[in-house]
C-alpha positions as CSV (number, residue, x, y, z in Angstrom):
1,X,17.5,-9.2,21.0
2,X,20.3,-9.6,18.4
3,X,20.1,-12.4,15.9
4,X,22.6,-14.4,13.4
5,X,23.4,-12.3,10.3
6,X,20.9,-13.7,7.6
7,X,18.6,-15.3,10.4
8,X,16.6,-12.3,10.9
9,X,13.2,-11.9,9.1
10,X,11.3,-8.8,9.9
11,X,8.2,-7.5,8.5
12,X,6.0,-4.4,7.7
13,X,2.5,-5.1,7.6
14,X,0.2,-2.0,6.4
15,X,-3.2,-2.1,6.1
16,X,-5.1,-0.5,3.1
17,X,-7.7,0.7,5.1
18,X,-6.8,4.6,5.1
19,X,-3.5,6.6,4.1
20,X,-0.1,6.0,6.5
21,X,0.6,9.0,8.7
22,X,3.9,9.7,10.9
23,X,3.1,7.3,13.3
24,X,3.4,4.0,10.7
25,X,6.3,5.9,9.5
26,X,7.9,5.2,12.7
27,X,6.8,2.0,13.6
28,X,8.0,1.1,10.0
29,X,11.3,3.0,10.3
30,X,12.3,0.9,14.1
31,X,11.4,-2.5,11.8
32,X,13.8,-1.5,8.8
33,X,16.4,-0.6,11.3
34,X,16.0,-3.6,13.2
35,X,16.1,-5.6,10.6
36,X,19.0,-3.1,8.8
37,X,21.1,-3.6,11.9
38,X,20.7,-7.6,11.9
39,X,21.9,-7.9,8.6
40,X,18.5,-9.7,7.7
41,X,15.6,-9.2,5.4
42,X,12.7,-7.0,5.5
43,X,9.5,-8.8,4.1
44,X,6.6,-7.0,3.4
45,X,3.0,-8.3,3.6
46,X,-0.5,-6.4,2.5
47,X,-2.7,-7.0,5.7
48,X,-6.0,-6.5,2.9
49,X,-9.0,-8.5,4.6
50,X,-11.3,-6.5,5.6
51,X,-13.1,-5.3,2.3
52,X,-15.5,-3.4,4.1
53,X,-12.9,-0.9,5.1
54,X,-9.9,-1.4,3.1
55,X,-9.8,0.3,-0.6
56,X,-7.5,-0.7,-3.7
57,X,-6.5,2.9,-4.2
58,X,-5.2,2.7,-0.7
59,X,-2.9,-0.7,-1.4
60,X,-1.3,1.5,-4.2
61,X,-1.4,4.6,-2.1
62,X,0.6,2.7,0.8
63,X,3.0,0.8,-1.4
64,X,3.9,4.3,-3.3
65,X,4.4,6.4,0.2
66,X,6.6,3.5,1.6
67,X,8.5,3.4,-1.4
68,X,8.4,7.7,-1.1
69,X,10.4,7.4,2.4
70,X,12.8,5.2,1.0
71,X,12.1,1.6,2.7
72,X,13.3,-1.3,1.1
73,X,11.8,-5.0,1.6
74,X,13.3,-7.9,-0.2
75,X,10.0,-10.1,-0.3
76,X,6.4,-8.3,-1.1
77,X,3.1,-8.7,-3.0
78,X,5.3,-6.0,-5.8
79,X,8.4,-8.3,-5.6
80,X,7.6,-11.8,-4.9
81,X,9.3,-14.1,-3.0
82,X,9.3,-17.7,-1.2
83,X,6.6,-16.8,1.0
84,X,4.0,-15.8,-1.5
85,X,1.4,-14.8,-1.7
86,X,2.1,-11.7,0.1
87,X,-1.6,-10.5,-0.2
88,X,-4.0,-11.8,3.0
89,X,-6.7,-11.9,0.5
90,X,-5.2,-14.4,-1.6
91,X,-4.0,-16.6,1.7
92,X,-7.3,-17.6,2.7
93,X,-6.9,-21.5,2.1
94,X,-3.7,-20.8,4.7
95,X,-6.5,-19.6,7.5
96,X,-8.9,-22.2,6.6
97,X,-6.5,-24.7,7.3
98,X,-5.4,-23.6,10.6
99,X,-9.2,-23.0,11.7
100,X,-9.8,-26.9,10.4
101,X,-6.6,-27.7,12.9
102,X,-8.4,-25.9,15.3
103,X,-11.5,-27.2,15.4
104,X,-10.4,-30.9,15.3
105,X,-8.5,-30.1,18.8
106,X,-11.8,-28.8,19.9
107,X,-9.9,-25.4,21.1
108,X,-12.5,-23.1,19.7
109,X,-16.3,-22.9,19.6
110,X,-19.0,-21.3,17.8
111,X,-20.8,-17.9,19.4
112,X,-23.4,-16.1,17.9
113,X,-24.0,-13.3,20.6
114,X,-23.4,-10.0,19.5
115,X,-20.7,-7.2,20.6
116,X,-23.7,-5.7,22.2
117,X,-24.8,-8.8,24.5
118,X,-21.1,-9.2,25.0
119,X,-20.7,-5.2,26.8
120,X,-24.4,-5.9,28.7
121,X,-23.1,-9.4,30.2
122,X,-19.9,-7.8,31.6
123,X,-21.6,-4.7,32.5
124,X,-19.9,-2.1,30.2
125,X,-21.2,0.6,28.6
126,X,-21.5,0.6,25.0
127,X,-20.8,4.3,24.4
128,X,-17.3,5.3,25.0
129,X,-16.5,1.6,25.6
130,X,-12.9,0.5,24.2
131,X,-13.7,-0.6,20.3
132,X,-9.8,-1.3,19.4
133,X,-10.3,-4.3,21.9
134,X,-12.4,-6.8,22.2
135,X,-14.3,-6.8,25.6
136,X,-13.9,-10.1,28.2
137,X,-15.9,-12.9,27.1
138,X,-18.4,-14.0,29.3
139,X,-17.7,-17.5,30.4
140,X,-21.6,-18.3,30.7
141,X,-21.6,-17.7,26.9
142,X,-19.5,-20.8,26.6
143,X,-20.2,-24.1,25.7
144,X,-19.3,-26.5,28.3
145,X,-16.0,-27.9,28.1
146,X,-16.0,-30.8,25.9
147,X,-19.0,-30.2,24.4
148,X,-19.8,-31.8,20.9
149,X,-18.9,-29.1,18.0
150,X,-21.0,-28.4,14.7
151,X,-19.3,-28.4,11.6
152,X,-17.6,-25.4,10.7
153,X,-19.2,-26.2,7.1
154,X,-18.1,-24.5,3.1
155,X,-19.2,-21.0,4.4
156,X,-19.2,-20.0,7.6
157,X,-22.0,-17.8,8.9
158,X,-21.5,-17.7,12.7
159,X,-17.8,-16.2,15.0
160,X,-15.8,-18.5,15.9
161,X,-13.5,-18.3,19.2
162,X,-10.3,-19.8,20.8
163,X,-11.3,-20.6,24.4
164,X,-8.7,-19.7,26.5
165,X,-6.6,-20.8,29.0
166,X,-8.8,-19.7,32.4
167,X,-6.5,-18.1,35.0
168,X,-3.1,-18.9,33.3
169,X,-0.5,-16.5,33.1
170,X,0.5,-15.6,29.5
171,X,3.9,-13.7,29.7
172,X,6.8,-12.4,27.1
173,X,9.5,-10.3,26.6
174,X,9.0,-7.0,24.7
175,X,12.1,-5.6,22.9
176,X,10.8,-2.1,23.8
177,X,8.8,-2.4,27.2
178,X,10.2,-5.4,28.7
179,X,8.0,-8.5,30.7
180,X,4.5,-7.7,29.9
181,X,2.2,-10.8,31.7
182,X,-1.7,-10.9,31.3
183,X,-4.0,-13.4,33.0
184,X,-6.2,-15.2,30.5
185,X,-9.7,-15.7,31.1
186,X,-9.3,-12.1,33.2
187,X,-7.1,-9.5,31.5
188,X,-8.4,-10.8,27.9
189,X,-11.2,-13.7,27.2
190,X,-12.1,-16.5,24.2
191,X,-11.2,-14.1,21.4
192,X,-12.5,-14.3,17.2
193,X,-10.6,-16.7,14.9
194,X,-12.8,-16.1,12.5
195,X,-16.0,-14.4,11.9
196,X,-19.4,-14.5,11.2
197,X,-19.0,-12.9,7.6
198,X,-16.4,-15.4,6.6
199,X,-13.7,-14.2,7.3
200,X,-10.2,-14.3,9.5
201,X,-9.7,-12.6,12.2
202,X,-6.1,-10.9,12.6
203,X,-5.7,-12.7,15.1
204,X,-5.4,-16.0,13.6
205,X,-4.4,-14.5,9.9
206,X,-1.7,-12.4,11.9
207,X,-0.3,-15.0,13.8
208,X,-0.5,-18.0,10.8
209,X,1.3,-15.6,8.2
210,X,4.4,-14.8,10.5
211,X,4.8,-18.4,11.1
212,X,4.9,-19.0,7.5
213,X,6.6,-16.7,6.5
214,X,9.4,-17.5,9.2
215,X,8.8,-14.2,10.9
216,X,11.5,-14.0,14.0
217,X,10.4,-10.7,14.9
218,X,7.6,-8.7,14.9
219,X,8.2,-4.7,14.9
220,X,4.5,-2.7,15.4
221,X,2.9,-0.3,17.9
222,X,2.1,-0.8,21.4
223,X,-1.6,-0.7,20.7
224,X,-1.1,-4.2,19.6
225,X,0.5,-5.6,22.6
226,X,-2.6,-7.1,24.1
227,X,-2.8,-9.2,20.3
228,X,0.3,-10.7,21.1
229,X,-0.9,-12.4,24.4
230,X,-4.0,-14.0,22.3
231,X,-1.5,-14.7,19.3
232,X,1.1,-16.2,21.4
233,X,-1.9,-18.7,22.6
234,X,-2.8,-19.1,18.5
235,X,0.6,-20.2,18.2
236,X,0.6,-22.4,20.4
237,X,-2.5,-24.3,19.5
238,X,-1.3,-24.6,16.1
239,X,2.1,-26.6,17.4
240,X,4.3,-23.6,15.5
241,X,7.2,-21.1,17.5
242,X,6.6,-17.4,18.0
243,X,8.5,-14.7,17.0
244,X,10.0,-12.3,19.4
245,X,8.1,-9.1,19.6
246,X,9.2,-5.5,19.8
247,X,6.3,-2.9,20.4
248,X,6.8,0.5,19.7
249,X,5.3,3.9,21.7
250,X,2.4,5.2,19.8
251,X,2.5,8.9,18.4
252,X,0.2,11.4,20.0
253,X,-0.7,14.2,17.5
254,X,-0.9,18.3,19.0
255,X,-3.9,17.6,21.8
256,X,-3.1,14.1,22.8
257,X,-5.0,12.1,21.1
258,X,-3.2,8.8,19.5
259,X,-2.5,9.6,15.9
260,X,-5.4,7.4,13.5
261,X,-5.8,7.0,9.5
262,X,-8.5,9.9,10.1
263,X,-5.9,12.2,11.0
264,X,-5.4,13.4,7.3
265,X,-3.3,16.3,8.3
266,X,-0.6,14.4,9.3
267,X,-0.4,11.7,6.8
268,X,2.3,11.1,4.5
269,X,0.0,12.3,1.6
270,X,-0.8,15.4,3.1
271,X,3.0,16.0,4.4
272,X,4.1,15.1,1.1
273,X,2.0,17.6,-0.8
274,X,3.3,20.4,1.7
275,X,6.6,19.7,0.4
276,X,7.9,18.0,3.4
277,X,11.2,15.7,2.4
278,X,11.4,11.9,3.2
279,X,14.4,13.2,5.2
280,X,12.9,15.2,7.1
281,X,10.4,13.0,8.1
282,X,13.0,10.5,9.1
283,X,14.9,12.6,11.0
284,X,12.5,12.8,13.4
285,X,12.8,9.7,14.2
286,X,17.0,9.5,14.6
287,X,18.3,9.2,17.8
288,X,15.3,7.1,19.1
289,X,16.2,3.6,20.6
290,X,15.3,1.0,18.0
């Protein structure tokens, strides 16, 4: 997808929650070029809500090893811009807002079962089961349709999900992979908005931030394409357009295995201190479609 010189907004969207490693380098390298070869801008937003994981040395961290490889954004927590603020934590009366909208439709609903009653309903196991997704909601856990909803009150102390569309097809176009279609209700169920410890879920912070911040296209890794069909339904409830999305392969590290924060011996750090180049780290990546 090609847009108007100017009209292009892309994003990079680290989170603090462990040190960047080749794989964010090239998921952030395809949304530079992307955004490079649109003539647009490159806006760059601190994903920093979970404070049980994420760590202030890490925001610096992050912000100093993008900086390292030579990215450029033209709107940021470091740099301002119209969008600000450019921190999540600081655009929680943003979410609030959206979750109020939400509510008032009566689109979402109030759950207290746990992760665990959630993997025993559907029958799944709990070890080994898939924890960067969240499992099918049971439908028995729901309310009934219609059903009168409690106040979501000054603090909330319970999740709160977005039902979902039973049996509808949720479809897009990936820039990378092409039609992906999912079946809601089926492939993915009534997914967190917000959670039980106050807070956002990326699902709805995700989704509310790029449609403020007039994001037309969202550059991240195909881990994340299952979001998309929950955030295109976020959008949608909040009466706002998505972007277009382009999901990129994920990196595999020597056995396999999908490349994590934990895999310190190939972050950007550790590659850095070895004396590796920003160019040569890039180069890796030339010659790939973008």
């Amino acid at each position: 997808m090609v847009f108007p010189a100017s009209s292009y907004r892309g994003r990079l969207a680290p989170s603090p929650t462990g040190h960047l490693h080749l794989g964010h380098a090239r998921t952030f390298w395809v949304a530079a070029e992307r955004a490079r070869a649109a003539g647009g801008a490159l806006v760059l937003r601190n994903e920093d809500l979970d404070a049980v994981r994420f760590r202030l040395d890490f925001v610096d961290a992050m912000l100093e090893d993008l900086r390292w490889l030579g990215f450029v954004w033209q709107e940021g927590p470091d740099v301002g811009g119209p969008f600000a603020p450019y921190n999540q934590s600081a655009r929680r009366s943003t979410y609030r807002a959206a979750l109020e909208h939400l509510h008032a439709a009566g689109l979402i609903f109030p759950c207290t079962h746990s992760r665990r009653d959630v993997l025993e309903a559907i029958g799944a196991p709990h070890e080994g089961a898939d924890t960067d997704d969240e499992p099918v909601y049971p439908k028995e856990f729901r309310p009934p349709a219609g059903a009168p909803l409690p106040p979501l009150g000054e603090k909330i102390s319970v999740n709160w999900r977005l039902r979902v569309p039973d049996g509808e097809e949720i479809k897009f176009t990936d820039g990378h992979f092409g039609e992906q279609r999912a079946i809601a209700g089926r492939d993915f169920g009534d997914f967190l908005v917000w959670r039980k410890d106050d807070v956002p879920s990326y699902q709805l912070a995700c989704a509310v931030d790029d449609a403020a911040m007039r994001i037309t296209e969202v550059v991240r890794g195909a881990d994340l394409i299952k979001s998309t069909f929950r955030q295109l339904l976020v959008y949608r409830a909040l009466g706002t357009t998505a972007p277009a999305f382009h999901h990129c392969p994920l990196m595999n590290d020597a056995s396999g295995q999908r490349l994590a924060k934990r895999h310190d011996a190939l972050s950007l750090r550790t590659l850095r201190a070895q004396g590796v180049t920003p160019a040569e780290i890039l180069g890796k990546f030339v010659g790939e479609p973008v």
